[in-house]
N, CA, C and O atoms as a GROMACS GRO file, in nm:
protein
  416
    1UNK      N    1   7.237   9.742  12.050
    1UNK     CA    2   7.286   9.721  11.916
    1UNK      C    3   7.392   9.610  11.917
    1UNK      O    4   7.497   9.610  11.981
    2UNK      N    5   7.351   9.525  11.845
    2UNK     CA    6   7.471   9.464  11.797
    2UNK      C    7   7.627   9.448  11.814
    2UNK      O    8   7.671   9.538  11.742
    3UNK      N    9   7.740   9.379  11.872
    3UNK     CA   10   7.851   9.468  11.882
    3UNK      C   11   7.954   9.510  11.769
    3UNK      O   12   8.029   9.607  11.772
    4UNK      N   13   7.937   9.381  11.635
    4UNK     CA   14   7.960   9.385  11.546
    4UNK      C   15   7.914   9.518  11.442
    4UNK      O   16   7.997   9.571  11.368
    5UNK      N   17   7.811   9.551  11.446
    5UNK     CA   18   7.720   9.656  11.392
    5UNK      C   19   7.814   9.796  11.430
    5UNK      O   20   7.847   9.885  11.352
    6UNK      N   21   7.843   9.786  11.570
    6UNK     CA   22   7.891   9.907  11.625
    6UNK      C   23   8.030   9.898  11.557
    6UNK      O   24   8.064   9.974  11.466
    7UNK      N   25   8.115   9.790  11.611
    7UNK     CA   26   8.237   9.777  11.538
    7UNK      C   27   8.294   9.871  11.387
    7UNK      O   28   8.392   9.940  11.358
    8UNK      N   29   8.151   9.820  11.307
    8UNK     CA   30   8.134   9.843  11.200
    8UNK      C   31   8.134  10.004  11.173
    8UNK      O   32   8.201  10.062  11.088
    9UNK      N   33   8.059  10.053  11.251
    9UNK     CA   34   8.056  10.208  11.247
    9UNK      C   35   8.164  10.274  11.275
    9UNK      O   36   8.222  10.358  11.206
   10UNK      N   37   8.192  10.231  11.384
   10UNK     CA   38   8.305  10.276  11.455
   10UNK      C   39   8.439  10.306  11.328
   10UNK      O   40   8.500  10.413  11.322
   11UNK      N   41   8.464  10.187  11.234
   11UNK     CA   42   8.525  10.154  11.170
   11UNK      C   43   8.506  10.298  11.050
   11UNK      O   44   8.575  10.396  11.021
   12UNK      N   45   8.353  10.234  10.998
   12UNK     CA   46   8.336  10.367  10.928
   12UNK      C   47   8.414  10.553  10.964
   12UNK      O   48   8.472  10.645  10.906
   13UNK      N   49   8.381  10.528  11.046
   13UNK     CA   50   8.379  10.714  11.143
   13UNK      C   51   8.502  10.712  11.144
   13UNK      O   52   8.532  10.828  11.116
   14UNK      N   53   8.648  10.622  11.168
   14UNK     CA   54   8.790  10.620  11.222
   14UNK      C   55   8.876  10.596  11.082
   14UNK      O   56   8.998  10.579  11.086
   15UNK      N   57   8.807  10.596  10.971
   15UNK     CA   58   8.926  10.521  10.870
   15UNK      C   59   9.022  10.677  10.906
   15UNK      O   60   9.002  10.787  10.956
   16UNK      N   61   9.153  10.588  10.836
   16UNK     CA   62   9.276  10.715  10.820
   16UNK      C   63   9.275  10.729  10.664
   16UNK      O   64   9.194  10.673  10.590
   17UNK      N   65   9.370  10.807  10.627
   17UNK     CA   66   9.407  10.799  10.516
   17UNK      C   67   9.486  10.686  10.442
   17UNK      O   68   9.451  10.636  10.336
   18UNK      N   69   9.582  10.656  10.503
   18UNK     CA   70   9.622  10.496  10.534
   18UNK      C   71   9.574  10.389  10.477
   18UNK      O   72   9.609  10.320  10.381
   19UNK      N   73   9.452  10.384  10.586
   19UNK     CA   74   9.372  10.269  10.525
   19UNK      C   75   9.241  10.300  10.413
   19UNK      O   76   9.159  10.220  10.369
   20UNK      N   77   9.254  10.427  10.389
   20UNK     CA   78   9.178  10.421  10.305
   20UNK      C   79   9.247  10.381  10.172
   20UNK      O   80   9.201  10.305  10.087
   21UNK      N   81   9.370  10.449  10.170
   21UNK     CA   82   9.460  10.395  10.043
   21UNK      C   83   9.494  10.246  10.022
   21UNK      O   84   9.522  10.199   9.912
   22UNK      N   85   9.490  10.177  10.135
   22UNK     CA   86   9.511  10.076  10.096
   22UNK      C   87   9.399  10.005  10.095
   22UNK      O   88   9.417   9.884  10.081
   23UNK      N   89   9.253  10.052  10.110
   23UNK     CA   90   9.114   9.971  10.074
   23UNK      C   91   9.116  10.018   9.917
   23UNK      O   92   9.066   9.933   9.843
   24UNK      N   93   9.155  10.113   9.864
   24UNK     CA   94   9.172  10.183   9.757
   24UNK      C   95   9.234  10.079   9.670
   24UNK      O   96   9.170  10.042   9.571
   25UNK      N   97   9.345  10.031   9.694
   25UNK     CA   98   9.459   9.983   9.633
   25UNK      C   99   9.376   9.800   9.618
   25UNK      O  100   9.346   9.724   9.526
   26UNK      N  101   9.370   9.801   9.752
   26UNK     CA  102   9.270   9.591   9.733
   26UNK      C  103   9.135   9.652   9.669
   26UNK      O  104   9.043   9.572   9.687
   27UNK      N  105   9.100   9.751   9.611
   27UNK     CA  106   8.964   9.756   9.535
   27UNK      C  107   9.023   9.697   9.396
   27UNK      O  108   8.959   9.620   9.325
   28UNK      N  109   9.166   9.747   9.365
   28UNK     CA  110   9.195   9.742   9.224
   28UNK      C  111   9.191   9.580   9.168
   28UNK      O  112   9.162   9.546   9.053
   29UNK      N  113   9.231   9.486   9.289
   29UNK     CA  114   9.230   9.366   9.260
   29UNK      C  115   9.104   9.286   9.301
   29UNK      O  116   9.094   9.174   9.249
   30UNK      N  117   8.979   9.337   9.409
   30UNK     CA  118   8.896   9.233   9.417
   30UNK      C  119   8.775   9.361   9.498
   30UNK      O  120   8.789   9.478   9.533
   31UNK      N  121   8.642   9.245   9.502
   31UNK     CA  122   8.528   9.369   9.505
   31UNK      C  123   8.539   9.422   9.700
   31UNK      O  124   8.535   9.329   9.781
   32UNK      N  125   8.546   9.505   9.731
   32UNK     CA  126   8.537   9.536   9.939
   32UNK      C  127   8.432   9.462   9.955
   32UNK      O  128   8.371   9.423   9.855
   33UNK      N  129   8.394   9.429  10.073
   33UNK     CA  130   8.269   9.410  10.157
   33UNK      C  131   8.205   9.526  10.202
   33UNK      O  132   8.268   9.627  10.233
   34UNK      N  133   8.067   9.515  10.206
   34UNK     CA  134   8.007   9.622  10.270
   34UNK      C  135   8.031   9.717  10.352
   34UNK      O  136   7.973   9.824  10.336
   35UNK      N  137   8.138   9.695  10.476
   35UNK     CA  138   8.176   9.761  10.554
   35UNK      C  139   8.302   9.854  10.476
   35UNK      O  140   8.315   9.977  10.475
   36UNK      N  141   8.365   9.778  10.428
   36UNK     CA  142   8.489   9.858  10.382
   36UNK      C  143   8.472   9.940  10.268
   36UNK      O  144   8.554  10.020  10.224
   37UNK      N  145   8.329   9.909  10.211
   37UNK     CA  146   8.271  10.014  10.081
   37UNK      C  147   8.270  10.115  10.147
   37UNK      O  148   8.351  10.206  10.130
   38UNK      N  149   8.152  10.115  10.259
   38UNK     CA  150   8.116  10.248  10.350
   38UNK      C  151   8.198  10.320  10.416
   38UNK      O  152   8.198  10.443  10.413
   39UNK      N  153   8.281  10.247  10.483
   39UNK     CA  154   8.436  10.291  10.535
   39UNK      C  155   8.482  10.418  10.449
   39UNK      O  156   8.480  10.537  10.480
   40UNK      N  157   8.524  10.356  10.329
   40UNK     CA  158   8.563  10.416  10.227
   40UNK      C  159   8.536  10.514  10.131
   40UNK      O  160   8.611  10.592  10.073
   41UNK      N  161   8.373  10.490  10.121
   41UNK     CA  162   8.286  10.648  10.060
   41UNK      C  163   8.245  10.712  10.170
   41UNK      O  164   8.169  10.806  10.145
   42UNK      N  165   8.270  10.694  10.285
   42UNK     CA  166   8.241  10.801  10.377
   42UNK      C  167   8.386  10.854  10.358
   42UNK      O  168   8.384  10.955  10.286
   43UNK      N  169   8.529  10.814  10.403
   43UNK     CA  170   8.604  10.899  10.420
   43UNK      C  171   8.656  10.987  10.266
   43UNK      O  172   8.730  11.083  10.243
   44UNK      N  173   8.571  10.891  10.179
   44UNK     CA  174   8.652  10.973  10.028
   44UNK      C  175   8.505  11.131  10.042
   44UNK      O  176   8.535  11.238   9.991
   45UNK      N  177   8.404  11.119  10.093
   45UNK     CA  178   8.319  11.225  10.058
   45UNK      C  179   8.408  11.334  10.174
   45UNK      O  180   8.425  11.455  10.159
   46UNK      N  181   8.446  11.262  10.272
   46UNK     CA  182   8.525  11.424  10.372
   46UNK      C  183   8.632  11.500  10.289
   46UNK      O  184   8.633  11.622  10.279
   47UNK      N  185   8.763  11.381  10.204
   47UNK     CA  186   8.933  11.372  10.237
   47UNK      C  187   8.949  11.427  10.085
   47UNK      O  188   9.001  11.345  10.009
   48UNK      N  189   8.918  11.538  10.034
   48UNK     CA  190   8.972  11.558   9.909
   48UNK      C  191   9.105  11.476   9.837
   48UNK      O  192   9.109  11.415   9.731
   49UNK      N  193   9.212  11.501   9.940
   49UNK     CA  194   9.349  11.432   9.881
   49UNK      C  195   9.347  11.302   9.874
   49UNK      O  196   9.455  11.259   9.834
   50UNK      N  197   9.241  11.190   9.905
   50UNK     CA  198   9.253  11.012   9.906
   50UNK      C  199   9.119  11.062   9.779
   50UNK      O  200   9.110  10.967   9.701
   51UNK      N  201   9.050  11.141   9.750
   51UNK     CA  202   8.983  11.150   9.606
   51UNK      C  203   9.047  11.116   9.540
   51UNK      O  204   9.055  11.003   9.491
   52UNK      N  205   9.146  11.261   9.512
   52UNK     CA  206   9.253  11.253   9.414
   52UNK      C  207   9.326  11.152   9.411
   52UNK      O  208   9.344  11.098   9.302
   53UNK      N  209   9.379  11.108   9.510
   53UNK     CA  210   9.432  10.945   9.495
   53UNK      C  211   9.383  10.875   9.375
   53UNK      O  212   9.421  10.849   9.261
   54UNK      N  213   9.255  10.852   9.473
   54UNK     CA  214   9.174  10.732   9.404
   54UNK      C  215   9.143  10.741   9.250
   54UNK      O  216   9.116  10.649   9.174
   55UNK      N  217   9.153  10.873   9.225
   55UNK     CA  218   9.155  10.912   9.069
   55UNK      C  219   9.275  10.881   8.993
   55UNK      O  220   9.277  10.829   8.881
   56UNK      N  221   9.393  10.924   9.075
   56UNK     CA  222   9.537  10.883   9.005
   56UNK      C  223   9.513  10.720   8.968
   56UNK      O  224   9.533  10.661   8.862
   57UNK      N  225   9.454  10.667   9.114
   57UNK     CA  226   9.457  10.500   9.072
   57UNK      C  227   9.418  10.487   8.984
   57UNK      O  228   9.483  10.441   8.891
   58UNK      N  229   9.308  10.517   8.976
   58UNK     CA  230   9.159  10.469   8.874
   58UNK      C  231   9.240  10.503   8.686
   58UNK      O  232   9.219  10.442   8.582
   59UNK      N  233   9.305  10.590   8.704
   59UNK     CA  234   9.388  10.627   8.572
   59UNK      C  235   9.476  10.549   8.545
   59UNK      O  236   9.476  10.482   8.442
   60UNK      N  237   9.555  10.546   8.620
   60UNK     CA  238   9.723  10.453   8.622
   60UNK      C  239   9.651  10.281   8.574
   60UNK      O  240   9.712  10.231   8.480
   61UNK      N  241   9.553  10.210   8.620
   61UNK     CA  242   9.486  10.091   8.611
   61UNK      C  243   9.428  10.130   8.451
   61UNK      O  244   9.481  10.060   8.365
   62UNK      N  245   9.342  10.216   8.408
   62UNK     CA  246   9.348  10.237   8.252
   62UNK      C  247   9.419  10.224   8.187
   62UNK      O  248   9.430  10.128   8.111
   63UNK      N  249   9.499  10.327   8.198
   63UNK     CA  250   9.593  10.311   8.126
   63UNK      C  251   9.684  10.191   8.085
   63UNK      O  252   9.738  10.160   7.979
   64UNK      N  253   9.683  10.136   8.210
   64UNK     CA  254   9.818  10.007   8.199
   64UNK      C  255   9.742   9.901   8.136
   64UNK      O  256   9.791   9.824   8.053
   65UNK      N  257   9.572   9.895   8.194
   65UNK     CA  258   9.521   9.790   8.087
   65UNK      C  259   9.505   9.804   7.946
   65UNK      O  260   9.484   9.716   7.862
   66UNK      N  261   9.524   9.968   7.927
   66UNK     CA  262   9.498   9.964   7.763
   66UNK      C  263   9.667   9.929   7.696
   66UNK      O  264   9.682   9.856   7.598
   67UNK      N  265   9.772   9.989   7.761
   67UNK     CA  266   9.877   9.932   7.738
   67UNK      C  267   9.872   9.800   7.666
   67UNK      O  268   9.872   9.771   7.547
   68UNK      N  269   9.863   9.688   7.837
   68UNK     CA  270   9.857   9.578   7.804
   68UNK      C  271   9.739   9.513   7.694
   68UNK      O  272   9.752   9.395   7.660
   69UNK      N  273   9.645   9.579   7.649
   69UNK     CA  274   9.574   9.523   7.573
   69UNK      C  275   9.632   9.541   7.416
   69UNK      O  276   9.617   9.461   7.324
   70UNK      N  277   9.683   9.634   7.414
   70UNK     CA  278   9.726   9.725   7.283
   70UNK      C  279   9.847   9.617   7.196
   70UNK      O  280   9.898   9.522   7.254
   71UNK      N  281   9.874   9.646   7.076
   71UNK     CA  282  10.035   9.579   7.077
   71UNK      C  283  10.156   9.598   7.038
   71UNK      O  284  10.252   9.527   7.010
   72UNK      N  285  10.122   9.765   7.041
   72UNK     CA  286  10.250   9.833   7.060
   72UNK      C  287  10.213   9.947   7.111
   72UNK      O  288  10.104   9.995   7.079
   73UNK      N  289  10.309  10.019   7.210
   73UNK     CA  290  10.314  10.151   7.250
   73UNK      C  291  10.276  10.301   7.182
   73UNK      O  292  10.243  10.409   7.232
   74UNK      N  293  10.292  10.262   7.067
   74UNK     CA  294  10.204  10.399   6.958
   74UNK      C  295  10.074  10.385   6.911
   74UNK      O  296  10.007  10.469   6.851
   75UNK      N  297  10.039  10.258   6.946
   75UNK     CA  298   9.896  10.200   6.943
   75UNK      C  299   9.771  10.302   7.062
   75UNK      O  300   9.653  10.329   7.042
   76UNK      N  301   9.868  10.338   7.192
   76UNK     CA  302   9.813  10.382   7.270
   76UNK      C  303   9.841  10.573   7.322
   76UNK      O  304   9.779  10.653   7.392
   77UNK      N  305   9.950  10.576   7.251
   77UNK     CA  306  10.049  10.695   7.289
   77UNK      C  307  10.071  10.800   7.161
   77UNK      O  308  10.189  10.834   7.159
   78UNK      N  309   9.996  10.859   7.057
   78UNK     CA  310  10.056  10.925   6.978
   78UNK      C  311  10.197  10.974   6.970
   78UNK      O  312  10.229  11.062   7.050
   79UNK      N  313  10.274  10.936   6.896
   79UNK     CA  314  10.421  10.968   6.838
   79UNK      C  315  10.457  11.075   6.827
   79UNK      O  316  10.456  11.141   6.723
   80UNK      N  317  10.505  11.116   6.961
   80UNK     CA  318  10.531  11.276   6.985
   80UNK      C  319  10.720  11.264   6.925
   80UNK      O  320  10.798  11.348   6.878
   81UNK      N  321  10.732  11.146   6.952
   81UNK     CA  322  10.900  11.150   6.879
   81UNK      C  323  10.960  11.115   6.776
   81UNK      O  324  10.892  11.037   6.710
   82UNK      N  325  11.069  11.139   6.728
   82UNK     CA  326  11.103  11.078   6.603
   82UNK      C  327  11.118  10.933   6.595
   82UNK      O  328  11.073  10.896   6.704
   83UNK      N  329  11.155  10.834   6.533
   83UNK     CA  330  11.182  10.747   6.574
   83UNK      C  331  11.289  10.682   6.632
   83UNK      O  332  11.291  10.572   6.689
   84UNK      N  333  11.366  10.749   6.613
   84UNK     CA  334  11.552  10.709   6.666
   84UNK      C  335  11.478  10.721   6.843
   84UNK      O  336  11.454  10.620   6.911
   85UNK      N  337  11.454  10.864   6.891
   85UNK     CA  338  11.410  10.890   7.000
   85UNK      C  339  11.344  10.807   7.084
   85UNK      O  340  11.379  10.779   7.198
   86UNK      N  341  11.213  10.754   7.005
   86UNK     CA  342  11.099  10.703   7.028
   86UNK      C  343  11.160  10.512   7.088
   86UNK      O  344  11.102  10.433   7.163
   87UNK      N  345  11.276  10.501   7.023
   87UNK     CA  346  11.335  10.382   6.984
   87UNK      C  347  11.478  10.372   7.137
   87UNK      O  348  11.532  10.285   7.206
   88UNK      N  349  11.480  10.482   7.123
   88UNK     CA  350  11.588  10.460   7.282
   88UNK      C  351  11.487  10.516   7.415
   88UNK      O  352  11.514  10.486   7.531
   89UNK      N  353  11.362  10.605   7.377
   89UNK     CA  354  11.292  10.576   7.559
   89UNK      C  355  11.196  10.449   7.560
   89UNK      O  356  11.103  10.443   7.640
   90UNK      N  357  11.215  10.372   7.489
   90UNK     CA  358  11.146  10.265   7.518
   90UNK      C  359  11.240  10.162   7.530
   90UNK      O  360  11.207  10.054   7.579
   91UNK      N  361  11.376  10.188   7.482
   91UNK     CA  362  11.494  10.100   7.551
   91UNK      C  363  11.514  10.101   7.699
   91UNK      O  364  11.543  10.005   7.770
   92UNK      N  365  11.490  10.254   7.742
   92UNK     CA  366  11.528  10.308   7.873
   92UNK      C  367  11.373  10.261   7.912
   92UNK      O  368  11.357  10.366   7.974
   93UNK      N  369  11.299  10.222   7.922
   93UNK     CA  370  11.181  10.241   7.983
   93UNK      C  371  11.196  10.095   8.016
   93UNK      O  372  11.178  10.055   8.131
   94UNK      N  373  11.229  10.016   7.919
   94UNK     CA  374  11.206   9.862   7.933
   94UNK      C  375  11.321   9.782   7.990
   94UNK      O  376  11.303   9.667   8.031
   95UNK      N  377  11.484   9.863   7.994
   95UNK     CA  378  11.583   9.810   8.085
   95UNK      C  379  11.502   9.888   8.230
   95UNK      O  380  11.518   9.813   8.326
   96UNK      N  381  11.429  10.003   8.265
   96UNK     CA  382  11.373  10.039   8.421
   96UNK      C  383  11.284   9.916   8.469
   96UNK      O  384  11.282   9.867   8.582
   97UNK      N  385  11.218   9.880   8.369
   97UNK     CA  386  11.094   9.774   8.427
   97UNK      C  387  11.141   9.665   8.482
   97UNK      O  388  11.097   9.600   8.577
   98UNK      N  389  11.284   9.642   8.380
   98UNK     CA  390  11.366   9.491   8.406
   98UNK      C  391  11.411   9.509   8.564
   98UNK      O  392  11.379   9.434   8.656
   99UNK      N  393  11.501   9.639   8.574
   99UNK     CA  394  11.594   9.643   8.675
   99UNK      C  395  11.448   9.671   8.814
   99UNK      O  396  11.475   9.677   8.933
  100UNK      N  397  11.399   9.675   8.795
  100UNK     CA  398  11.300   9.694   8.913
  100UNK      C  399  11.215   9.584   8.932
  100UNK      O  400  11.186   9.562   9.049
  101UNK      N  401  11.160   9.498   8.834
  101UNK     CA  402  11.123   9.344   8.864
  101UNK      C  403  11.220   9.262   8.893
  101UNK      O  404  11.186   9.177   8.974
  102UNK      N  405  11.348   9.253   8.850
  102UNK     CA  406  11.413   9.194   8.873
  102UNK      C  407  11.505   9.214   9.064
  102UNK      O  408  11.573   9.130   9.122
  103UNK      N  409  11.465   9.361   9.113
  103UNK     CA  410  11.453   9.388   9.305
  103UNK      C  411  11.375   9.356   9.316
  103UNK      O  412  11.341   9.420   9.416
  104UNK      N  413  11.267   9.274   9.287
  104UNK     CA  414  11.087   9.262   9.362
  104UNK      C  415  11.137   9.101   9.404
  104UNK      O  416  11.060   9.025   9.462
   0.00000   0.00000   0.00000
């Protein structure tokens, strides 16, 4: 066989959780290669908890695109608050985003 081929398996059979999260995570931005597909639906059919992961991802990426598509926050979020309320956690939400892009 091949040694690449084997490589390949090998690869398959050994992912961690690790790297599956982070094949998880470069799925969100671009398509795997073959190997790292298989890699990856083999260890998500064993690893219940990198499922669930991959589900949190798969949500958190919805969501934030419907966010960003939307053009305001009640557009996407039914108005569980009054507005005074509604009007200071989105103060607090949007000085968190600042103060944390602004450490990146």
């Amino acid at each position: 066989m091949d040694r690449e081929i084997l490589k390949n398996i090998l690869r398959i059979l050994t992912l961690t959780c690790d790297q599956a999260a982070q094949l998880m995570s470069q799925m969100q931005d671009k398509p795997l290669n073959r190997p790292e597909r298989w890699a990856l639906s083999s260890h998500l059919l064993i690893c219940r908890l990198c499922r669930k992961y991959n589900r949190q991802l798969k949500l958190l990426r919805a969501i934030t695109t419907r966010i960003a598509d939307s053009r305001t926050y009640d557009d996407v979020v039914p108005p569980l608050l009054d507005p005074e309320q509604s009007k200071a956690f989105q103060d607090r939400l949007s000085k968190k985003i600042r103060e944390i892009l602004d450490s990146m």
